[in-house]
ROPA-305170 format. One record per residue (C-alpha): x, y, z; residue number from 1; residue in three letters. Coordinates in Angstrom, 3 decimals. Each point is the difference from the previous one (the first is absolute). Layout:
N
          X          Y          Z     n   res
          X          Y          Z   NUM   ALA
...
***
This chain:
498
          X          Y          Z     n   res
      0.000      0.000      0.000     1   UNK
      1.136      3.505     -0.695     2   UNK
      1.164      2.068      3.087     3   UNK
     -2.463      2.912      0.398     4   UNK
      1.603      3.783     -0.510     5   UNK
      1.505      1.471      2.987     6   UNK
     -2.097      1.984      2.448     7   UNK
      0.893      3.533     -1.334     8   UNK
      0.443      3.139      1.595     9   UNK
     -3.125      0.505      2.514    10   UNK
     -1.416      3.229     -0.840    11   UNK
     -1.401      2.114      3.078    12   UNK
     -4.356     -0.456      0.412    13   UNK
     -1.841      2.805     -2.046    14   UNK
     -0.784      0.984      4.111    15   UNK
      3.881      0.465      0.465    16   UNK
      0.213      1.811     -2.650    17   UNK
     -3.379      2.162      0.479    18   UNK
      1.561      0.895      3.749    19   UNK
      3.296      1.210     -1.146    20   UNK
     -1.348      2.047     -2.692    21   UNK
     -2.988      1.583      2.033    22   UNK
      2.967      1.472      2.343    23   UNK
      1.699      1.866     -3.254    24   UNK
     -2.848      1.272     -1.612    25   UNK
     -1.476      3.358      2.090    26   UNK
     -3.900      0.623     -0.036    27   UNK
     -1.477      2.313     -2.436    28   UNK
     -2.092      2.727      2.131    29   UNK
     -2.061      1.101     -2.821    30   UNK
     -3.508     -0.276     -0.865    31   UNK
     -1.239      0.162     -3.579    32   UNK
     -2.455      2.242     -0.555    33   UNK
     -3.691     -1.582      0.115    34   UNK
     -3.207      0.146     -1.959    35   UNK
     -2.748      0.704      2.267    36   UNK
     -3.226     -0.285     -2.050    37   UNK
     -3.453     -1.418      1.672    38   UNK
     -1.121     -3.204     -0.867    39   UNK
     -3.851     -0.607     -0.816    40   UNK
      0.434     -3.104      2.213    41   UNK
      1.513      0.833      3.116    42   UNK
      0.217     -3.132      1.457    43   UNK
      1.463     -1.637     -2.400    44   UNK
     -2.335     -2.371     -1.545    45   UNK
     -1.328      0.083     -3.400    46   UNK
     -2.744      3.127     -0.387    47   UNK
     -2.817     -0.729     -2.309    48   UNK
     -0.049      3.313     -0.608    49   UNK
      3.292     -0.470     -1.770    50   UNK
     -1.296     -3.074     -2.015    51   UNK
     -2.682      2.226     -1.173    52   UNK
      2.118      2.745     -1.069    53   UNK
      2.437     -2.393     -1.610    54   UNK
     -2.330     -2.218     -2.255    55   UNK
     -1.281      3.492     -1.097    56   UNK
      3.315      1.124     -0.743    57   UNK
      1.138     -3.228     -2.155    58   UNK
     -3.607     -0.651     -2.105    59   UNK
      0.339      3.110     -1.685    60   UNK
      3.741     -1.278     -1.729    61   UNK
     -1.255     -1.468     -3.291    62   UNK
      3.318     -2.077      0.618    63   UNK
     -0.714     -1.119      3.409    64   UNK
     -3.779     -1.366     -1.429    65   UNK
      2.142     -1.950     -2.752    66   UNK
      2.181     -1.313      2.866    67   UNK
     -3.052     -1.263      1.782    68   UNK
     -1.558     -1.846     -2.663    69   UNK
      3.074     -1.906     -1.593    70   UNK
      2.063     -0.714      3.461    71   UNK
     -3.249     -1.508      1.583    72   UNK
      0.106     -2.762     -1.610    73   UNK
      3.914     -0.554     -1.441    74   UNK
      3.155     -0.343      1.536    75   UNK
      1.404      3.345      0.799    76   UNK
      3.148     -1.387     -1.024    77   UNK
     -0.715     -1.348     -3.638    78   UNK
     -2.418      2.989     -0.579    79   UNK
      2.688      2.533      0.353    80   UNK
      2.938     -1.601     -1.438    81   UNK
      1.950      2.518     -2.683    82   UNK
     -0.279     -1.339     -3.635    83   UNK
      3.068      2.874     -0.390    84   UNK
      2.214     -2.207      2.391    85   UNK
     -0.940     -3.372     -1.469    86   UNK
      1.152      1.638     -3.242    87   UNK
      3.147      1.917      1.163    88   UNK
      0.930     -3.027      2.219    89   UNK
      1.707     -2.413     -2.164    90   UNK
      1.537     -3.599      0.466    91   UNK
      2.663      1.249     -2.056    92   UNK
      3.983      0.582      1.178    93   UNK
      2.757      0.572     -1.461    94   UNK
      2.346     -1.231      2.390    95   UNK
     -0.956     -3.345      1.326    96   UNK
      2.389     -2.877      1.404    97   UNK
      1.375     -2.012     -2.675    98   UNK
     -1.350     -3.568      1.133    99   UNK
     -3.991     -0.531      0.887   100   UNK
     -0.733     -2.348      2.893   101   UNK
     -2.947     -2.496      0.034   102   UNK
     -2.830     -0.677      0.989   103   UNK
     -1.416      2.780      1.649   104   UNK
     -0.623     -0.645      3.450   105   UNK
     -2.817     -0.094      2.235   106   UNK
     -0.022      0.243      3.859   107   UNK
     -3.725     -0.495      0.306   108   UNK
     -1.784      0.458      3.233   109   UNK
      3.225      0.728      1.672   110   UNK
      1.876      2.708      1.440   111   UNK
      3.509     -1.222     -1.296   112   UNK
      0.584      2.911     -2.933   113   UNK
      3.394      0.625      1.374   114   UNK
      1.198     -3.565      0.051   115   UNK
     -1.357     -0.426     -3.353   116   UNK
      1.551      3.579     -1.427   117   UNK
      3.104     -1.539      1.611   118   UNK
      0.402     -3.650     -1.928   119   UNK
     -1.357      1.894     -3.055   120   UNK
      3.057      2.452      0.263   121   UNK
      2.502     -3.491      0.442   122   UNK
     -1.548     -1.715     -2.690   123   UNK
      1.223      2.306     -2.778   124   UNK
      3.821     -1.161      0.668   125   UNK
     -0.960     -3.205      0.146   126   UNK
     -2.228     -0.579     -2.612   127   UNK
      2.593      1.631     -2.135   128   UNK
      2.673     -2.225      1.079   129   UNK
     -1.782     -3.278     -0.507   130   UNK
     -1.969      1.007     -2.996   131   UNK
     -3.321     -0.466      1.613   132   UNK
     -2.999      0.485     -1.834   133   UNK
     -2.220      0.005      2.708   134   UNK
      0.465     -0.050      3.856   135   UNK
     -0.745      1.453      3.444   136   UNK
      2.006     -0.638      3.311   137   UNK
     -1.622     -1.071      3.123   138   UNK
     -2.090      2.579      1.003   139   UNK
     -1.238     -2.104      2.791   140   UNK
      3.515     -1.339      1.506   141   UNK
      1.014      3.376      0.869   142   UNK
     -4.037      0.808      1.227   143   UNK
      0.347     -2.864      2.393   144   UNK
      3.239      0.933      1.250   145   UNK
     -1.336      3.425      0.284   146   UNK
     -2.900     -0.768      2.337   147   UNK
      1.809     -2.534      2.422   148   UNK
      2.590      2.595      0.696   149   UNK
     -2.429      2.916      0.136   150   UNK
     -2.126     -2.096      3.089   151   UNK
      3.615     -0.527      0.844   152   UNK
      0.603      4.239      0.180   153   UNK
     -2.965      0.300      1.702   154   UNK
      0.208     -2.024      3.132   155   UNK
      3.338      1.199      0.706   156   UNK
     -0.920      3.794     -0.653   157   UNK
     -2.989     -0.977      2.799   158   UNK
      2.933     -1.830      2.015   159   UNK
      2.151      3.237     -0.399   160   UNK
     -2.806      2.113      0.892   161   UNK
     -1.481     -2.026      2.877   162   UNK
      0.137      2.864      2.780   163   UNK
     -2.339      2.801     -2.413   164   UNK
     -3.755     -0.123      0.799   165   UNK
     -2.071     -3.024     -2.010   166   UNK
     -1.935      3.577     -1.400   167   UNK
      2.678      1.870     -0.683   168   UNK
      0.245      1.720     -3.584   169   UNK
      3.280     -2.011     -1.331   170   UNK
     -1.304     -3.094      1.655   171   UNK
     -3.673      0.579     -2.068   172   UNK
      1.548      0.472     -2.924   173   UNK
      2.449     -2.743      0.270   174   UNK
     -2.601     -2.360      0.374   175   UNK
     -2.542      1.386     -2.798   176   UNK
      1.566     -1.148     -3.500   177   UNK
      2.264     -1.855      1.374   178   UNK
      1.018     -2.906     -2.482   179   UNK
     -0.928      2.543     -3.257   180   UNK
      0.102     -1.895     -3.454   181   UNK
      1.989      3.035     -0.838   182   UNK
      3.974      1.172      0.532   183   UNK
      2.453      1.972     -0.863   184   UNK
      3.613     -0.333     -2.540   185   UNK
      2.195     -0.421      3.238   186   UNK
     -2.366     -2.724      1.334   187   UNK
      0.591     -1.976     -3.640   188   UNK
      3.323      0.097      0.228   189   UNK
      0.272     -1.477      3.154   190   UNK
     -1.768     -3.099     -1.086   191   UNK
      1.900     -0.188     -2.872   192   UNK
      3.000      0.220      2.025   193   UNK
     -1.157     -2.757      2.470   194   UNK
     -2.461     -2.070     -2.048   195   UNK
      1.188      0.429     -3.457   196   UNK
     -2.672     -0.233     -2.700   197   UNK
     -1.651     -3.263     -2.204   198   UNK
     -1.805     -0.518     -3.090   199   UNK
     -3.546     -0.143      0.219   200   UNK
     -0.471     -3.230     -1.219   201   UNK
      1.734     -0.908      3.322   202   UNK
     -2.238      1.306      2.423   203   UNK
     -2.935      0.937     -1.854   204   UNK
     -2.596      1.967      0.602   205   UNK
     -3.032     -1.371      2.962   206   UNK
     -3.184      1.394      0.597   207   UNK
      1.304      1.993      2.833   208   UNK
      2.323      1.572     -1.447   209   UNK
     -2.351      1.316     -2.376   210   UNK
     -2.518      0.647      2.260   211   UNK
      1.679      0.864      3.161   212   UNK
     -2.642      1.491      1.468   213   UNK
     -1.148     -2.728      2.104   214   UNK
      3.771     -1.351      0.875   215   UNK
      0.554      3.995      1.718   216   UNK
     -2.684     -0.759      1.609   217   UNK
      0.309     -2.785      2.043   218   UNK
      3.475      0.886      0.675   219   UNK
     -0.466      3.314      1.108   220   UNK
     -2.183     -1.082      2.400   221   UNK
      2.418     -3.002      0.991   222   UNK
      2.070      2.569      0.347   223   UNK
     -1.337      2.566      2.235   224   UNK
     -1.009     -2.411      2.213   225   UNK
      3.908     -0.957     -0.125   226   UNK
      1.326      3.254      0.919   227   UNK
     -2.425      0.533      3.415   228   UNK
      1.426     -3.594      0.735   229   UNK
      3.557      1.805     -0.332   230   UNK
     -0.974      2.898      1.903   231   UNK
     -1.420     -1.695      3.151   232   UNK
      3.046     -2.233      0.051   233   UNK
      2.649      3.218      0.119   234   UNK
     -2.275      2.091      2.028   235   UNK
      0.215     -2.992      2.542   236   UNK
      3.652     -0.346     -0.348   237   UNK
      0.232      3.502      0.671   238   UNK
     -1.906     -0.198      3.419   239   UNK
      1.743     -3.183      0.953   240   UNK
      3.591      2.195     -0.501   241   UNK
      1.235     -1.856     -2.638   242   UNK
      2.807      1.646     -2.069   243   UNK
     -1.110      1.896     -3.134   244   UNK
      2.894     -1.924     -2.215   245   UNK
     -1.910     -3.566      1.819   246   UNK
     -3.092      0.805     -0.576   247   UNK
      0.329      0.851     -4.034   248   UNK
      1.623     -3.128     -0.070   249   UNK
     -3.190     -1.933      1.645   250   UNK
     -2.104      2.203     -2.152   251   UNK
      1.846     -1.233     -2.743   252   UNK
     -0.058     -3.625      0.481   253   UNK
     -4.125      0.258      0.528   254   UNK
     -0.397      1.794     -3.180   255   UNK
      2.131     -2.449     -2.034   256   UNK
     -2.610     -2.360      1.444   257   UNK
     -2.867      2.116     -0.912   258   UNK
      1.886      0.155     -3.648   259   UNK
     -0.312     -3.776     -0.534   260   UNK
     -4.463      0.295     -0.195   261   UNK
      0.658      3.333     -2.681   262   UNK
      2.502     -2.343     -2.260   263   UNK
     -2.423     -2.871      0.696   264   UNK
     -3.461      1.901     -2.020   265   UNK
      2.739      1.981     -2.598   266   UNK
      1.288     -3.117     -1.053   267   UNK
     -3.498     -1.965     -0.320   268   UNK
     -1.327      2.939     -1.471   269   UNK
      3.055      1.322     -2.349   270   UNK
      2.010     -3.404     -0.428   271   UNK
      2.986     -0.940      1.417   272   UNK
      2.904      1.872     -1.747   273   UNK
      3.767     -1.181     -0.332   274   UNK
      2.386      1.472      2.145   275   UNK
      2.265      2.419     -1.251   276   UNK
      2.950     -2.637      0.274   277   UNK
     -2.245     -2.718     -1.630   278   UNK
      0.787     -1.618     -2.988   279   UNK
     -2.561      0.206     -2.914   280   UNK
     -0.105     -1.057     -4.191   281   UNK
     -1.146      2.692     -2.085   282   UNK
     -1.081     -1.519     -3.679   283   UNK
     -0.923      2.564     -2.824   284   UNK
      0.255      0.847     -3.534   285   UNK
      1.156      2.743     -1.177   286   UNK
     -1.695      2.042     -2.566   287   UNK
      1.671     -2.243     -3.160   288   UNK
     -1.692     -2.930      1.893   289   UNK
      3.029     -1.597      0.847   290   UNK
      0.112     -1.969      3.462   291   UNK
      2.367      1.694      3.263   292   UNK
      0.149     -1.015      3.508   293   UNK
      1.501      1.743      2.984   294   UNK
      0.906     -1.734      3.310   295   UNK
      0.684      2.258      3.007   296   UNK
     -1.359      1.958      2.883   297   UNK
     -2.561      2.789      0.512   298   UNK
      3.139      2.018      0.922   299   UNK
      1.999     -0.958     -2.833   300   UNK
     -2.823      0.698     -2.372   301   UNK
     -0.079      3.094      0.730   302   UNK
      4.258      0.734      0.172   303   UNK
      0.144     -1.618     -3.352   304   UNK
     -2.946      1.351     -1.804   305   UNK
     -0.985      3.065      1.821   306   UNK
      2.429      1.928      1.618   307   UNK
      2.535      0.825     -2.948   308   UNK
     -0.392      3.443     -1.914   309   UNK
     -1.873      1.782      2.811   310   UNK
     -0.552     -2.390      3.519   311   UNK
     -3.080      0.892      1.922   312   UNK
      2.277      0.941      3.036   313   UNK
      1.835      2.982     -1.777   314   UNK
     -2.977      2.144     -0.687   315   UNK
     -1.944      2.315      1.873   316   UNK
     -3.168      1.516      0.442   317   UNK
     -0.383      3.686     -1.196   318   UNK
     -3.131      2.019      1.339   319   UNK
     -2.069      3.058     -0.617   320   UNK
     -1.017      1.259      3.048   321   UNK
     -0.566      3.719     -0.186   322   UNK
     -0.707     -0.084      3.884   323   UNK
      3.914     -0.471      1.022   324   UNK
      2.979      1.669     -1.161   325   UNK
      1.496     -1.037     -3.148   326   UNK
      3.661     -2.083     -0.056   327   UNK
     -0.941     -1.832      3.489   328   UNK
     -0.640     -3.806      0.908   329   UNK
     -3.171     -0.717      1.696   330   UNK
     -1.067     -3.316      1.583   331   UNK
     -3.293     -0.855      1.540   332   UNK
      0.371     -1.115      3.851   333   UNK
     -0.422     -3.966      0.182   334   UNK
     -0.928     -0.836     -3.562   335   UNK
      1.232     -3.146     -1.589   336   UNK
     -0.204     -3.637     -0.408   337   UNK
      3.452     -2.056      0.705   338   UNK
      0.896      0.779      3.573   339   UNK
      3.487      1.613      0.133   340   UNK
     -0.101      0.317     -4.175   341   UNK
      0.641      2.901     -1.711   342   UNK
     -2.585      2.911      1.145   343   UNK
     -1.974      2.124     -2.130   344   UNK
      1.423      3.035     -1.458   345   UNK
     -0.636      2.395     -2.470   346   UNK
      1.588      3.012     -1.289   347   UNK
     -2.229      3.156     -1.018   348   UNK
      0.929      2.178     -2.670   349   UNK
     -1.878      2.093     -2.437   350   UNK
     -2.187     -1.418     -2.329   351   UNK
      2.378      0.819     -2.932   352   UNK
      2.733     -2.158      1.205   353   UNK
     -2.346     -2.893     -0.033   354   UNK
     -0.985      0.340     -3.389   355   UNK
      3.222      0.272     -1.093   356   UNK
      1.088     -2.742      1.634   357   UNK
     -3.035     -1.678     -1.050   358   UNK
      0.962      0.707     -4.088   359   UNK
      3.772     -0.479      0.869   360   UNK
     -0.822     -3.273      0.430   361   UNK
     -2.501     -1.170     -2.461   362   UNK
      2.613      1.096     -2.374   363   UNK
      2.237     -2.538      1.397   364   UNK
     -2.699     -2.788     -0.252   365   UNK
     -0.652     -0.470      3.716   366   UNK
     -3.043     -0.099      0.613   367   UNK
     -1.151      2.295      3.087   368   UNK
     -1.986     -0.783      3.282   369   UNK
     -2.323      2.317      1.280   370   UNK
     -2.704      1.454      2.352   371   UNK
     -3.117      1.691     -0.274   372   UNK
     -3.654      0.625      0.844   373   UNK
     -1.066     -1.807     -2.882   374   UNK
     -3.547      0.796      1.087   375   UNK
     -0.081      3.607     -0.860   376   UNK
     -1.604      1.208     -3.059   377   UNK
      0.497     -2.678     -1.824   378   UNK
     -1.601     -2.864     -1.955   379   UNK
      0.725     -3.665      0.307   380   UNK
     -1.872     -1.130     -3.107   381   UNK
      1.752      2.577     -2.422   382   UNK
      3.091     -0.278      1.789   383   UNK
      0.225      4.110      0.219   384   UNK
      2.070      1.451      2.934   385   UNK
     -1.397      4.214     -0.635   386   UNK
     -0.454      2.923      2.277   387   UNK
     -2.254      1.124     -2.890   388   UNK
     -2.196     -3.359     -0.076   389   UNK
     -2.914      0.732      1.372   390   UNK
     -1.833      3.561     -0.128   391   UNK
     -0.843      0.386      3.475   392   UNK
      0.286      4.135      0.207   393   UNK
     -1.783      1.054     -3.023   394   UNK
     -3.010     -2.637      0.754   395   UNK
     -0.152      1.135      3.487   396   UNK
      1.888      3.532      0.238   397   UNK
      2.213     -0.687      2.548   398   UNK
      3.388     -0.179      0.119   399   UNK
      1.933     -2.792      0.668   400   UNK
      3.375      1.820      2.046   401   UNK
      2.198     -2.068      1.940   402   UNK
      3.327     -0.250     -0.237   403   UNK
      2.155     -2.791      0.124   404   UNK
      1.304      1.089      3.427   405   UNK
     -3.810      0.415      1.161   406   UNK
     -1.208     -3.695     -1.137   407   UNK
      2.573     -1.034      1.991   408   UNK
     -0.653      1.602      2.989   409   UNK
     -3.813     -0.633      0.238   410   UNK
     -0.143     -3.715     -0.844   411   UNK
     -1.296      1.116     -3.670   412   UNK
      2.657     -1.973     -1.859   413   UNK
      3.477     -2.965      0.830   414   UNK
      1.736     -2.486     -1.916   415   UNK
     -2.574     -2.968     -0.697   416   UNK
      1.251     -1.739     -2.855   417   UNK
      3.282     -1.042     -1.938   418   UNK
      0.720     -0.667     -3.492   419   UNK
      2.852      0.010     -2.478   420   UNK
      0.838      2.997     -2.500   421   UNK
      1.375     -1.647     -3.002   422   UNK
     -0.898      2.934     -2.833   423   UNK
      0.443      3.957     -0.722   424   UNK
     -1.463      2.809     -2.385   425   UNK
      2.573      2.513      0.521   426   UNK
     -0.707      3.432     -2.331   427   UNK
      2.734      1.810     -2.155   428   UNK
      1.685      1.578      3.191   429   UNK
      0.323     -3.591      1.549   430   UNK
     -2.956      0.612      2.337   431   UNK
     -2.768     -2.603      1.430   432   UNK
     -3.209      0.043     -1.590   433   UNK
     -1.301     -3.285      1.162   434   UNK
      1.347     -3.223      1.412   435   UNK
     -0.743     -3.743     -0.649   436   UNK
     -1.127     -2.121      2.937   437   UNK
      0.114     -3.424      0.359   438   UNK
     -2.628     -1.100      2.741   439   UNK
     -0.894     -3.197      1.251   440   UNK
     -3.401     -0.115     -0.171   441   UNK
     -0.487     -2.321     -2.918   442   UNK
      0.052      0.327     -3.974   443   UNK
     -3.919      1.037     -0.139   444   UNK
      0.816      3.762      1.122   445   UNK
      1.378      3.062     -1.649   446   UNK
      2.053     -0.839     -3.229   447   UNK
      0.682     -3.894      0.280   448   UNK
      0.621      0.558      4.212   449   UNK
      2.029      2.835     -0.801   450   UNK
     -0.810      3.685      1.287   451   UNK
      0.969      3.358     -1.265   452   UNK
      1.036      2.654      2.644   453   UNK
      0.108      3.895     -0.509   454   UNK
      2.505      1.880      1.265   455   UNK
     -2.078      2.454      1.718   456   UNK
     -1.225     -3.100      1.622   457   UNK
      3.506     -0.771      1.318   458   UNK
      0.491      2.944      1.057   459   UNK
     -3.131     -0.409      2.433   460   UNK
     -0.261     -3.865      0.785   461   UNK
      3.580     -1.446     -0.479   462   UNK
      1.560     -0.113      3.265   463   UNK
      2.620     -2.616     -0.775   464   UNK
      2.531     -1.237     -2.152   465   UNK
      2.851     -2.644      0.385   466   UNK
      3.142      0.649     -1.202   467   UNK
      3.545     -2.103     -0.584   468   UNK
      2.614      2.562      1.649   469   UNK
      1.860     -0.157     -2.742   470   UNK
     -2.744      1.884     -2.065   471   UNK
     -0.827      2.170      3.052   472   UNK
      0.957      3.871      0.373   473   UNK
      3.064     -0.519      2.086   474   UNK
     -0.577      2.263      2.827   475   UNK
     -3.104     -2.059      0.712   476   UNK
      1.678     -3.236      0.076   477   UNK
      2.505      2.108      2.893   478   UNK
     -3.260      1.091      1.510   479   UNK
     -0.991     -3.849      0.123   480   UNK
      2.638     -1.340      0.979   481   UNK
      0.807      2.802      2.605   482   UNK
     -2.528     -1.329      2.501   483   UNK
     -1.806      2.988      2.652   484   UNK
     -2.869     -0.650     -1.624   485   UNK
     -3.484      2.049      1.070   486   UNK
     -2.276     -2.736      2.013   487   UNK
     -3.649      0.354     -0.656   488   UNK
     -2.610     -1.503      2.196   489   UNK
     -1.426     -3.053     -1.081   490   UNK
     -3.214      1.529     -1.153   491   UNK
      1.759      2.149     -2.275   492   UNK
     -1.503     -0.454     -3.600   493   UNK
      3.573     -0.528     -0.874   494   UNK
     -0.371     -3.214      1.977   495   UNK
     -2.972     -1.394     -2.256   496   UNK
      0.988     -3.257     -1.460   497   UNK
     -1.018     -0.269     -4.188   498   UNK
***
């Protein structure tokens, strides 16, 4: 078996943090000036009397009437989709990466976009080394590797945390989401690094995996229940005087216990899946239809195949985060999946840079990992990604205003899904007009499974991209590597897993 990655650096808690900054920063003594106009309603609740004047208002806008009587009885949605941006959005490029993967790929009823954005990124070297046709990696192997060492994560975060309040905010939160389908690029790598990767015709697809609704399920609760069992036993340690280095290792040995019933309903639920140190036979053809076989482990797999031009392990996340200061790391306080792996970090620059990047390397033929809110104005079935999609503020008159920053801040918008830029339409200056997006959500949407993506849309939605270092801006890789990174609480939208 692989040896996990070393426990790296521990970063301080986003509280830590929080305190020593609160004694820099002095408090601002002024007060903005205020509106002080009389409400109709003056306790608050809704006045009929402004219903009244309201519906008199709006049925005397000829456009408002037409709004009425079409949007009663159609989607809002496919009623007010732009025929202009169907037409101006085109699944044409003219930079695209010179070798097309296959099949298209399709995480169904499953959470697992990022694992899936992940083996589609890995398959392009290989499939161009082996002369594949056809083929997909184990999405699953790495999914079931995932969610055994996420349940791991948790109970020792609970185990770590035992002495804060069963109510208490980080302890909530913890214990909401806590085995998400989704992740993040650091997370992948350290599977990869531990568990290497498989074909999937050697641990295929199950139902659960699919559909992994009902598997979170059950295990979340299995799992809750788990960490109160862990809680009792160090709070009683803790009265009985029992040394704090003793009692995480009692903790410890319980929980691996506890570990044994989650493994026991993954593995009838997901299939047993070879170690990482296992040896497997890999027959295929290759796309003249000649006969190959491979014999190895999941971890040689992936050295051999996977890991050549660009390893998993030397790139890095770059973020758009218009919150936080440009040129600066940021982490999200007890986020991740390996214990003791490699942590989650990003580095924010300005939108710009990510494009760049993001062309830099489609130019190259390496295909690029990325994240976004894929369910802003957009449309699965036409496969358009367009701030101009649907005409929201000339059907209604309003105005749709917030800024990137803003979505942010108010819960409006995070990073919910990954997928793969493999494509380009760059205009006579060598600037983005639109992207091409490989999704996983089967061949039947957009252009064959593919999506297009404007750039105004990047600039608003795209909050990631992963990039090799040695295609990165260097004074980013220096900020990466630098460590001090900013530690955001773990409710930070930053922290949402795509």
């Amino acid at each position: 078996m692989g040896s996990s990655p070393s426990r790296p650096f521990k970063y301080p808690s986003f509280q830590q943090q929080q305190n020593a900054e609160s004694e820099k920063v002095p408090r601002s003594e002024t007060v903005p000036a205020l509106s002080m106009a009389t409400p109709t309603s003056v306790d608050g609740s809704i006045s009929l009397q402004n219903v009244t004047s309201w519906e008199a208002d709006i049925t005397q806008d000829p456009k408002a009437r037409l709004a009425r009587t079409v949007l009663s009885h159609s989607d809002i949605r496919d009623a007010l989709v732009s025929r202009k941006a169907i037409i101006e959005t085109t699944h044409i490029f003219n930079h695209e990466i010179d070798f097309k993967t296959g099949p298209i790929t399709n995480q169904k009823s499953s959470g697992r976009c990022w694992l899936f954005a992940t083996t589609n990124v890995l398959r392009y070297e290989i499939m161009k080394k082996l002369k594949l046709k056809e083929f997909q990696l184990s999405q699953s192997y790495l999914f079931f590797w995932d969610k055994l060492n996420k349940s791991n994560y948790y109970l020792e975060l609970m185990i770590e945390n035992a002495d804060l309040p069963v109510d208490d905010r980080v302890i909530n939160h913890l214990s909401g989401d806590l085995i998400s389908d989704g992740g993040q690029w650091d997370m992948a790598v350290n599977l990869l690094e531990t568990y290497g990767v498989v074909p999937q015709s050697v641990y295929p697809e199950s139902f659960h995996s699919s559909s992994s609704s009902p598997l979170n399920s059950l295990l979340k609760t299995k799992l809750r229940e788990h960490a109160l069992i862990l809680r009792k036993l160090s709070a009683d340690m803790k009265l009985a005087g029992v040394s704090s280095d003793a009692a995480v290792s009692a903790a410890r040995a319980e929980k691996e216990k506890l570990m044994k019933e989650v493994y026991n309903i993954m593995t009838a639920s997901l299939g047993v899946p070879p170690l990482p140190s296992a040896t497997f036979t890999w027959d295929y053809y290759d796309e003249n239809g000649k006969y190959n076989t491979w014999t190895g482990t999941p971890l040689e797999y992936y050295k051999t195949f996977a890991a050549k031009a660009y390893p998993a392990k030397d790139s890095f996340s770059l973020i758009n985060d218009p919150r936080n200061d440009y040129s600066q790391l940021i982490t999200i306080d007890k986020l991740g999946n390996i214990w003791g792996g490699r942590p989650v970090l990003y580095v924010n620059t300005d939108i710009e840079v990510m494009k760049a990047a993001v062309v830099k390397m489609v130019k190259a033929n390496v295909p690029v990992f990325f994240g976004c809110d894929v369910g802003q104005s957009s449309e699965r079935n036409l496969g358009l990604m367009d701030t101009s999609l649907f005409q929201y503020e000339d059907t209604f008159d309003i105005t749709l205003g917030l800024t990137k920053a803003q979505r942010l801040e108010i819960n409006e918008s995070a990073m919910t899904h990954a997928m793969v830029i493999s494509g380009v339409q760059l205009d006579g200056n060598g600037k983005p007009l639109r992207y091409k997006v490989e999704n996983s959500w089967g061949d039947a949407p957009g252009n064959k499974g593919y999506f297009v993506m404007t750039d105004d849309w990047f600039n608003e939605f795209v909050y990631q991209v992963v990039v090799p270092k040695s295609l990165a801006p260097k004074d980013l890789v220096a900020v990466f590597e630098g460590g001090n990174a900013r530690v955001l609480p773990p409710w930070d939208p930053m922290g949402t897993l795509a």
